[in-house]
C-alpha positions as a Python dict, from the first residue, in 0.01 Angstrom:
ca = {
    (1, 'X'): (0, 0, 0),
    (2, 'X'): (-215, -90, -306),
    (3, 'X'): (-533, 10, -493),
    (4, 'X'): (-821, -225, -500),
    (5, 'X'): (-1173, -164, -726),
    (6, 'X'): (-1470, -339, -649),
    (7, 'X'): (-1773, -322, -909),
    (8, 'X'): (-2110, -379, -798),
    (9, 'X'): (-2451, -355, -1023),
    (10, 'X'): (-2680, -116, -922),
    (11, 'X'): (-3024, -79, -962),
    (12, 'X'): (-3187, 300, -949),
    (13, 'X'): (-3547, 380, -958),
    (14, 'X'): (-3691, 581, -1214),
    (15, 'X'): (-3625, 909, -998),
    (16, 'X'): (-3246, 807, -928),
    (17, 'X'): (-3237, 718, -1301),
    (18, 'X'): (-3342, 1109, -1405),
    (19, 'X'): (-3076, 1246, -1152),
    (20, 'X'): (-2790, 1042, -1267),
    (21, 'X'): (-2888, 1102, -1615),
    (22, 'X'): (-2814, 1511, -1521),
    (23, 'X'): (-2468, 1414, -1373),
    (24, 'X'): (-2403, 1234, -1681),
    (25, 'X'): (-2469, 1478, -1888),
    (26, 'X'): (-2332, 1783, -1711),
    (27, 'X'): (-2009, 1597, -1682),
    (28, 'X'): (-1988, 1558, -2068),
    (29, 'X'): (-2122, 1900, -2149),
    (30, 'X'): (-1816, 2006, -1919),
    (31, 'X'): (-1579, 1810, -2055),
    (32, 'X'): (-1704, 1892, -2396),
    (33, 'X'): (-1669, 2248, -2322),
    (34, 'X'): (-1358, 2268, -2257),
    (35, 'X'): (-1219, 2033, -2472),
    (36, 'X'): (-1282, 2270, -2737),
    (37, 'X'): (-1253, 2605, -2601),
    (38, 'X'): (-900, 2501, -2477),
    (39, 'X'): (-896, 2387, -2870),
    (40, 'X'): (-984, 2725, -2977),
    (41, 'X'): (-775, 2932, -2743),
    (42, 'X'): (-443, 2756, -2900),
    (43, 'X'): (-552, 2806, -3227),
    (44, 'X'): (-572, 3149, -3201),
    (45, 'X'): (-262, 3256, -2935),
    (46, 'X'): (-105, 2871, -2909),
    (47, 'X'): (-192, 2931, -2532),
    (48, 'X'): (-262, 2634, -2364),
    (49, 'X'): (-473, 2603, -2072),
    (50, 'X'): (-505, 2344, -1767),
    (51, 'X'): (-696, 2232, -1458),
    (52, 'X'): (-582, 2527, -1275),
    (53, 'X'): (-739, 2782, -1554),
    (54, 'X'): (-1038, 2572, -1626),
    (55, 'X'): (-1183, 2535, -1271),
    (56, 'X'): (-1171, 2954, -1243),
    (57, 'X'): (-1337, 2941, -1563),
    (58, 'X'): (-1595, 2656, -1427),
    (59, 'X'): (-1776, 2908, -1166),
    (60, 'X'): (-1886, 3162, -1449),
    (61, 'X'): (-1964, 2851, -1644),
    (62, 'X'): (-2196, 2759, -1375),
    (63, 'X'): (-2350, 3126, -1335),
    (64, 'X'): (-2441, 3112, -1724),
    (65, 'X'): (-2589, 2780, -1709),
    (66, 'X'): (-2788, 2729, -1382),
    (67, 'X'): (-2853, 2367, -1436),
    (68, 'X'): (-2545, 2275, -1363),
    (69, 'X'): (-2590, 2351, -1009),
    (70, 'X'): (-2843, 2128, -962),
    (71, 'X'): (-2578, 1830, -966),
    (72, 'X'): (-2272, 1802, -693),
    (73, 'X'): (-1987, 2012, -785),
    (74, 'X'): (-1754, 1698, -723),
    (75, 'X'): (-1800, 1518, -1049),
    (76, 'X'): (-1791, 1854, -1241),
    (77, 'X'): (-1398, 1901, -1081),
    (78, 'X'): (-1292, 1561, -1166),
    (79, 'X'): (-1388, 1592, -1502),
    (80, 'X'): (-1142, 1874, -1536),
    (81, 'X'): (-891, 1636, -1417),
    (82, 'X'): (-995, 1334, -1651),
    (83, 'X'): (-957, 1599, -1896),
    (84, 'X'): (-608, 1705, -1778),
    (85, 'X'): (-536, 1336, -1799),
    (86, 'X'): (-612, 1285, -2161),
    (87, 'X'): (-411, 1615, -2261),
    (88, 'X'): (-93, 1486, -2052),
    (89, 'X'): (-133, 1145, -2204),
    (90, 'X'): (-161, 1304, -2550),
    (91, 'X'): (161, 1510, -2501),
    (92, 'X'): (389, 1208, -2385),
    (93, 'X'): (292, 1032, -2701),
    (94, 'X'): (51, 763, -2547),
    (95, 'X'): (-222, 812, -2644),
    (96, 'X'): (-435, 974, -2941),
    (97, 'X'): (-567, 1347, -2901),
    (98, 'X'): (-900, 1390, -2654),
    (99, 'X'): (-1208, 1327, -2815),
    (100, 'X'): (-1582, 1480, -2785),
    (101, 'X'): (-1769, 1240, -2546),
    (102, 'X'): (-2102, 1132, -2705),
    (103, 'X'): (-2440, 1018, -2560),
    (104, 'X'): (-2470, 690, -2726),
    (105, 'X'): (-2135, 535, -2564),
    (106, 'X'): (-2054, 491, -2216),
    (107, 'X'): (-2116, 739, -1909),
    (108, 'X'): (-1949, 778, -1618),
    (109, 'X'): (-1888, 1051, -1359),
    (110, 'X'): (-1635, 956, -1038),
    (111, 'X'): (-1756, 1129, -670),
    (112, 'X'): (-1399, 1098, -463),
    (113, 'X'): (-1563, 1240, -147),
    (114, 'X'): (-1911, 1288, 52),
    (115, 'X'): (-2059, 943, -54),
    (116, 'X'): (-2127, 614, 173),
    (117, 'X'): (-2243, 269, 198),
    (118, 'X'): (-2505, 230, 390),
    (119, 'X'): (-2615, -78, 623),
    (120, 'X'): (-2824, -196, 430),
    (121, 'X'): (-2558, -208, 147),
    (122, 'X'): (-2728, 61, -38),
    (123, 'X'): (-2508, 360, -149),
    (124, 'X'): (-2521, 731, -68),
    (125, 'X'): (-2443, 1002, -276),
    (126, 'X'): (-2466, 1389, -256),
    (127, 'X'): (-2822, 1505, -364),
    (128, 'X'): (-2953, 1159, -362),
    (129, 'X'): (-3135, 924, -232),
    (130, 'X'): (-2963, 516, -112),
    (131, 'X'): (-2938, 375, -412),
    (132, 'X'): (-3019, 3, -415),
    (133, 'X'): (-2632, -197, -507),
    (134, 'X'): (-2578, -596, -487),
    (135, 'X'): (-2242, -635, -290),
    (136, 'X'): (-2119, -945, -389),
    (137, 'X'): (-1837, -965, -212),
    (138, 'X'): (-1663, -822, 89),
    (139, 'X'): (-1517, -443, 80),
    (140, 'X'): (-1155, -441, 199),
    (141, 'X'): (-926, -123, 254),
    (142, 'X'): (-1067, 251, 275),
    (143, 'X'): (-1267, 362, 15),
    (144, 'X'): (-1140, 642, -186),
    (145, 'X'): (-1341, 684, -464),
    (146, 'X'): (-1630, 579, -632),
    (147, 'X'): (-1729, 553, -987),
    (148, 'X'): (-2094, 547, -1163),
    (149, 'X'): (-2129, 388, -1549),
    (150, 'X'): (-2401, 344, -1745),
    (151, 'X'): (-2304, 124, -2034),
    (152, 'X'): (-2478, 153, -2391),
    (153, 'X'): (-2690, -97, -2309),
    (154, 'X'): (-2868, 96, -2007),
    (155, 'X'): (-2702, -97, -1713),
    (156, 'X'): (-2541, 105, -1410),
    (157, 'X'): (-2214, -11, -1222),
    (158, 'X'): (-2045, 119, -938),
    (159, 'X'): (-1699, 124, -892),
    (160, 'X'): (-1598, 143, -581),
    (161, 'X'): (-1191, 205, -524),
    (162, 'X'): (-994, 102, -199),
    (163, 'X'): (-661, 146, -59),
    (164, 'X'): (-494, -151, 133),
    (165, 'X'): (-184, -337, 208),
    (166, 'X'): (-134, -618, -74),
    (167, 'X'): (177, -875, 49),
    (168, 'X'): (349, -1020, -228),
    (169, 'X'): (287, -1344, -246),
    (170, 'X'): (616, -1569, -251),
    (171, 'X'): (745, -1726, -582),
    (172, 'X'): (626, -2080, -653),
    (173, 'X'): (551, -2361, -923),
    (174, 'X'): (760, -2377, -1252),
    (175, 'X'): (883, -2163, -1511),
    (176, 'X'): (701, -2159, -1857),
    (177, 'X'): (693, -2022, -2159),
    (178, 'X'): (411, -1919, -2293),
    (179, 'X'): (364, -1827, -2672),
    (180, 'X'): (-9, -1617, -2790),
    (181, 'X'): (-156, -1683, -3110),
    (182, 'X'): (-484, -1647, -3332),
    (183, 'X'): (-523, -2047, -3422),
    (184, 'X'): (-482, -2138, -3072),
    (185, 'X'): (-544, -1844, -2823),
    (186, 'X'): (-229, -1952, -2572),
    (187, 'X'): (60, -2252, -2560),
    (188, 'X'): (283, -2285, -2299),
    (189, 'X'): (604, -2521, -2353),
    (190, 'X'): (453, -2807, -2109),
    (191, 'X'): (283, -2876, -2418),
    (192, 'X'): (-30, -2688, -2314),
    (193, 'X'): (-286, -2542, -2560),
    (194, 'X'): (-608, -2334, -2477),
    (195, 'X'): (-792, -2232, -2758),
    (196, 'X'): (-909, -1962, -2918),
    (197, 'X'): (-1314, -1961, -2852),
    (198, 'X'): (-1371, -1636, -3117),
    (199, 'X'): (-1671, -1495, -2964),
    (200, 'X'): (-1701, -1203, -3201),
    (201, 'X'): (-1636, -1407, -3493),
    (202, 'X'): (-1964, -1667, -3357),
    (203, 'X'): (-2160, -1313, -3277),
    (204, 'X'): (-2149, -1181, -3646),
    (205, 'X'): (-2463, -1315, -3792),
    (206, 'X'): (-2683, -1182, -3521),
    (207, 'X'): (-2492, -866, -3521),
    (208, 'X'): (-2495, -808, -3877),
    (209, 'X'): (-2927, -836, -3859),
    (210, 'X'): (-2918, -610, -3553),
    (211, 'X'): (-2677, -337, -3739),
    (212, 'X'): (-2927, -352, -4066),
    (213, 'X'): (-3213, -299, -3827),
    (214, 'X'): (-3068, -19, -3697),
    (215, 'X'): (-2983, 149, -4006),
    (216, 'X'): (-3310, 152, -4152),
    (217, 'X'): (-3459, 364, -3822),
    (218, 'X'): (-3535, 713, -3850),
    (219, 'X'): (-3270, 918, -3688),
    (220, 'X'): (-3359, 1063, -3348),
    (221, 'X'): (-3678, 798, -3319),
    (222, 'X'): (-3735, 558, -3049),
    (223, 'X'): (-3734, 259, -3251),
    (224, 'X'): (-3369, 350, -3334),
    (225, 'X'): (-3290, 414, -2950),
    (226, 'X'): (-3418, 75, -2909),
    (227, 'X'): (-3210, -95, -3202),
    (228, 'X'): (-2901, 49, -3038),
    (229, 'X'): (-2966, -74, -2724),
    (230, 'X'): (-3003, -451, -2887),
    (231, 'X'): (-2676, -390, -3082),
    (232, 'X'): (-2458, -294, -2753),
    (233, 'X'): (-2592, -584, -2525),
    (234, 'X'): (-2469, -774, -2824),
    (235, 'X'): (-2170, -600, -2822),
    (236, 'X'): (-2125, -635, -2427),
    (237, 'X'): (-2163, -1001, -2375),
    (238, 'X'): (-1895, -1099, -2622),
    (239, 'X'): (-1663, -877, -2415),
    (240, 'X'): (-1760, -1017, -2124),
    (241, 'X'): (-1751, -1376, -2251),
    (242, 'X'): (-1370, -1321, -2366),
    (243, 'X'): (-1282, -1121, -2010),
    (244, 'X'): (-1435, -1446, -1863),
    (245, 'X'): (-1271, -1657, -2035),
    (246, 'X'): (-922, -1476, -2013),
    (247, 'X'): (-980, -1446, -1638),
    (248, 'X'): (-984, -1863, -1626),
    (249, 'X'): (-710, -1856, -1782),
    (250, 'X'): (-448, -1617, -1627),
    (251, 'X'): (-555, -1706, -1283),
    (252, 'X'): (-461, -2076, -1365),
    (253, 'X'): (-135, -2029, -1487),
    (254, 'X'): (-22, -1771, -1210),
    (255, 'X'): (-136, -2045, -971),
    (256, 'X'): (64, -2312, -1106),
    (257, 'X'): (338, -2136, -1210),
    (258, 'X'): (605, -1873, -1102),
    (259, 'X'): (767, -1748, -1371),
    (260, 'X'): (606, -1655, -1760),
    (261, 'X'): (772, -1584, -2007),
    (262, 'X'): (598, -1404, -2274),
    (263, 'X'): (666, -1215, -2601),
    (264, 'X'): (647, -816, -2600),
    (265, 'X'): (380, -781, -2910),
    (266, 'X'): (332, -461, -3052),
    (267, 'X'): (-16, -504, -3099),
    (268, 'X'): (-46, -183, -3219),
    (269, 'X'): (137, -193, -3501),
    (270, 'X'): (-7, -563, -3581),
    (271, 'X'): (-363, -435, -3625),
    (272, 'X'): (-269, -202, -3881),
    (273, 'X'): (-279, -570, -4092),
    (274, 'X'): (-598, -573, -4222),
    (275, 'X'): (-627, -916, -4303),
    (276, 'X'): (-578, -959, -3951),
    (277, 'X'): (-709, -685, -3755),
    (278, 'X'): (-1051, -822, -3652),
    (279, 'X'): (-871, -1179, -3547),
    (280, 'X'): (-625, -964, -3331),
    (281, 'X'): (-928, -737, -3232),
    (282, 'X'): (-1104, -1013, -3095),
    (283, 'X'): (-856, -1228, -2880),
    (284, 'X'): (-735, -961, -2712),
    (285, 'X'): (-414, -997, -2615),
    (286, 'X'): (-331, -668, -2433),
    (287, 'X'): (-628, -743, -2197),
    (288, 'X'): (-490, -1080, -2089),
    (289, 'X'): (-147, -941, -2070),
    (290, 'X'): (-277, -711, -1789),
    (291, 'X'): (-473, -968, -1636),
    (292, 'X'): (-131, -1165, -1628),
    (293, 'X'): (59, -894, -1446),
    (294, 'X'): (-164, -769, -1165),
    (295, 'X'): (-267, -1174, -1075),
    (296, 'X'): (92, -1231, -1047),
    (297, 'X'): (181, -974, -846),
    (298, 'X'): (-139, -1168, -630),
    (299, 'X'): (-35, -1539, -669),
    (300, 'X'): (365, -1494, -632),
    (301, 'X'): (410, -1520, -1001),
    (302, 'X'): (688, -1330, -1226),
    (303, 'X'): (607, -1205, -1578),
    (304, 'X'): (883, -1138, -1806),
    (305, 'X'): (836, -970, -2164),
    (306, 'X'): (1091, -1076, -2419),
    (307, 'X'): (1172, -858, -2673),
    (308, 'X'): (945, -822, -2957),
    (309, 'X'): (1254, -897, -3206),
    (310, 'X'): (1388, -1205, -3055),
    (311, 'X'): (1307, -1461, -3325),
    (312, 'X'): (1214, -1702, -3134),
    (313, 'X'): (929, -1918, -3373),
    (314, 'X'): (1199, -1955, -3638),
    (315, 'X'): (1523, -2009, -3403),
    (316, 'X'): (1588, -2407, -3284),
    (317, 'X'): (1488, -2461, -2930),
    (318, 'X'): (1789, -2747, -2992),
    (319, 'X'): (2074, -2627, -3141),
    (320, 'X'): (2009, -2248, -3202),
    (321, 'X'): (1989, -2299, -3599),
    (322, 'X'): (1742, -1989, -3739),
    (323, 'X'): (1576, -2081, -4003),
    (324, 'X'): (1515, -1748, -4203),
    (325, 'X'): (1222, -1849, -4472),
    (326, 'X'): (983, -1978, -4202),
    (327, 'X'): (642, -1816, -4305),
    (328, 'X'): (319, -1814, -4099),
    (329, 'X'): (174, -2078, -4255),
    (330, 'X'): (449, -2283, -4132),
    (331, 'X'): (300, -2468, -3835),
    (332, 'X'): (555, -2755, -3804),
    (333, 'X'): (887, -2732, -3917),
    (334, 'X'): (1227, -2975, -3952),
    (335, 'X'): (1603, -2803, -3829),
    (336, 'X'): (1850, -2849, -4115),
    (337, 'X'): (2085, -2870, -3898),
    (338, 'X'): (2001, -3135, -3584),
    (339, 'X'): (1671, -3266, -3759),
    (340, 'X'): (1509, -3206, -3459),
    (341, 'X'): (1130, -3206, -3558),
    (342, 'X'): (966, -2868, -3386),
    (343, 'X'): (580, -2809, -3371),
    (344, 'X'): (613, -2342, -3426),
    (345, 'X'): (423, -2263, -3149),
    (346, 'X'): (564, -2508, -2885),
    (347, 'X'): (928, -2442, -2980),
    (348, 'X'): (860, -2071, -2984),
    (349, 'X'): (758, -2120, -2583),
    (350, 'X'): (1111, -2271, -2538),
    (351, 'X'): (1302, -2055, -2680),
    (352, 'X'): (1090, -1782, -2494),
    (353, 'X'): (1198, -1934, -2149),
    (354, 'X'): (1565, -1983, -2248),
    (355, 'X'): (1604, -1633, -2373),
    (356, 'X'): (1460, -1514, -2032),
    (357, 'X'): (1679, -1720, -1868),
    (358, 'X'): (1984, -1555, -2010),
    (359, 'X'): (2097, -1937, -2186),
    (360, 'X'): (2064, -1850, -2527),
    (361, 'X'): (2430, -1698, -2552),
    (362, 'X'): (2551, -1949, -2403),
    (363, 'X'): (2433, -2144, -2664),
    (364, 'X'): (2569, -1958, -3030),
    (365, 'X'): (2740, -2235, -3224),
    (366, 'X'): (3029, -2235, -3423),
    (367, 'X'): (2918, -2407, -3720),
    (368, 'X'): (2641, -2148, -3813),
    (369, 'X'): (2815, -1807, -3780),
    (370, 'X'): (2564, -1587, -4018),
    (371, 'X'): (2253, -1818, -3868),
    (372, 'X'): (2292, -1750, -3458),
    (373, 'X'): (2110, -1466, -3325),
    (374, 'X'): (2255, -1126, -3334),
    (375, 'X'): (2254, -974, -2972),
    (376, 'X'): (2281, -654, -3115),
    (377, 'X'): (1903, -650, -3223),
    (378, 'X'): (1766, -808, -2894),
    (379, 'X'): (1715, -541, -2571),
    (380, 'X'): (1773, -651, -2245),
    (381, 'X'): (1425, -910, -2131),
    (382, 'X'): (1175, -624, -1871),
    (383, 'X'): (1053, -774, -1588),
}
């Protein structure tokens, strides 16, 4: 069994619009609340609360502040949890501590129970009238859960989540390499480029007169609210320009292929380059890497992460000659030792698919003992 999420675009009258605005905000004020009375609490008697404390605490909560009863109690619950979440996630080192949820950036509250799709593909939730929803596509597997956003730039979305049996698809096509970049946004070792379309980098000059605009509004005004609203839909089509694009991509080469081979970036750590934080920023590499993994799970295709240290732009696809003093400006470089010509990106891809393959050992030569590659420093390849 699997987990499946459908979003649809939905379209609320002004009515439906006031009532979602309360969840909204009750679900942040809740959040919110607890974020930093938990805060607080450890502060003073490094006692740290959890879901279990919290939702005792919630029904006083509620008796203090009335309004919050006027919104289902679901959303209110599973903000506790979200909030859980975030502290767990915090603990185990993956992620940075919770922060206070704002007004300006996205909303969402999640209803896991006590909601339906109607007939007439409209969809029901507690206190509320059918909302109107465009259902694109065909619903497959129970619904579990569903999901309302409101993104910065006023649109709502539904997210509807499903449970289902997903076969594995068998493995087929060939095995590639495939090496990411900022010049070109992807090369595989058939040669195969696909290149890097920069859609924030074509966006600045209407975002930079959108972001002046906005600055010079009075805070709290209208005008301003308006201004923000023209800087996030510029904001929202370049991501969904590159998610388009990246989708194109990874479901071609999981189609024709069934095994990638693909460097283990720590993108993390490479954005801390500020030369070369907004390039990394903006191709997006962790998002098609994810993309990659759940297609090929999908279209029978196997996606193996090599390690991050395996030099594999400056080792020889050829003769397994490393040539140490190969900078980034380096695009095409000659071996020293076969004079094998190599284009960097293309000869990375190689030695990419070799390594997972388990042939580069194999391959160590005698005649370069301080140049071939010490296994020591290079993990096992993860799957």
């Amino acid at each position: 069994m699997g987990n499946k999420a459908y979003r649809f675009r939905l379209y609320p009258n002004q009515e439906q619009q006031q009532f979602l605005a309360k969840c909204f905000g009750c679900s942040r004020f809740v959040y919110n609340y607890f974020l930093r009375l938990t805060t607080d609490i450890y502060v003073d008697s490094k006692k740290s609360l959890r879901y279990k404390e919290w939702s005792k605490l919630l029904t006083s909560l509620k008796k203090e502040f009335q309004w919050l009863q006027e919104v289902n109690s679901q959303p209110l619950q599973q903000t506790l949890k979200d909030l859980e979440t975030a502290y767990s996630r915090f603990f185990k080192g993956l992620a940075k501590f919770p922060r206070f949820k704002k007004r300006s950036n996205k909303q969402s509250f999640r209803v896991p129970q006590n909601f339906s799709v109607t007939e007439e593909g409209k969809l029901k939730l507690p206190k509320m009238s059918p909302m109107k929803m465009v259902i694109h596509r065909e619903i497959e597997g129970d619904i579990k859960s569903v999901t309302i956003s409101q993104t910065p730039s006023g649109k709502y979305f539904a997210s509807i989540a499903t449970e289902l049996d997903i076969p594995k698809a068998p493995l087929n096509g060939e095995k590639i390499g495939m090496d990411l970049g900022l010049k070109d946004f992807c090369i595989t070792n058939k040669p195969e480029r696909f290149e890097n379309p920069r859609y924030f980098q074509r966006s600045l000059r209407r975002l930079k007169i959108r972001q002046r605009r906005l600055s010079r509004k009075a805070k709290d005004s209208n005008n301003r609210k308006k201004a923000r609203v023209k800087v996030a839909k510029i904001h929202e089509k370049v991501a969904n320009q590159r998610l388009d694009y990246q989708q194109k991509i990874s479901l071609k080469l999981t189609n024709e292929n069934q095994v990638i081979s693909c460097e283990d970036l720590n993108i993390k750590g490479m954005v801390k380059n500020r030369k070369l934080s907004k390039q990394i920023s903006d191709v997006a590499w962790g998002q098609f890497l994810t993309l990659l993994e759940y297609k090929g799970d999908i279209y029978g295709c196997e996606i193996k992460r090599v390690d991050r240290f395996f030099p594999s732009s400056k080792r020889c696809s050829k003769c397994g000659y490393i040539k140490e003093d190969l900078t980034l400006k380096d695009r095409e470089w000659t071996c020293p030792e076969c004079h094998a010509h190599h284009d960097r990106d293309i000869n990375a891809c190689w030695n990419l698919l070799q390594f997972s393959d388990s042939k580069i050992p194999l391959e160590e030569r005698k005649s370069t003992p301080n140049q071939t590659v010490e296994m020591q420093c290079i993990k096992s390849v993860s799957s």
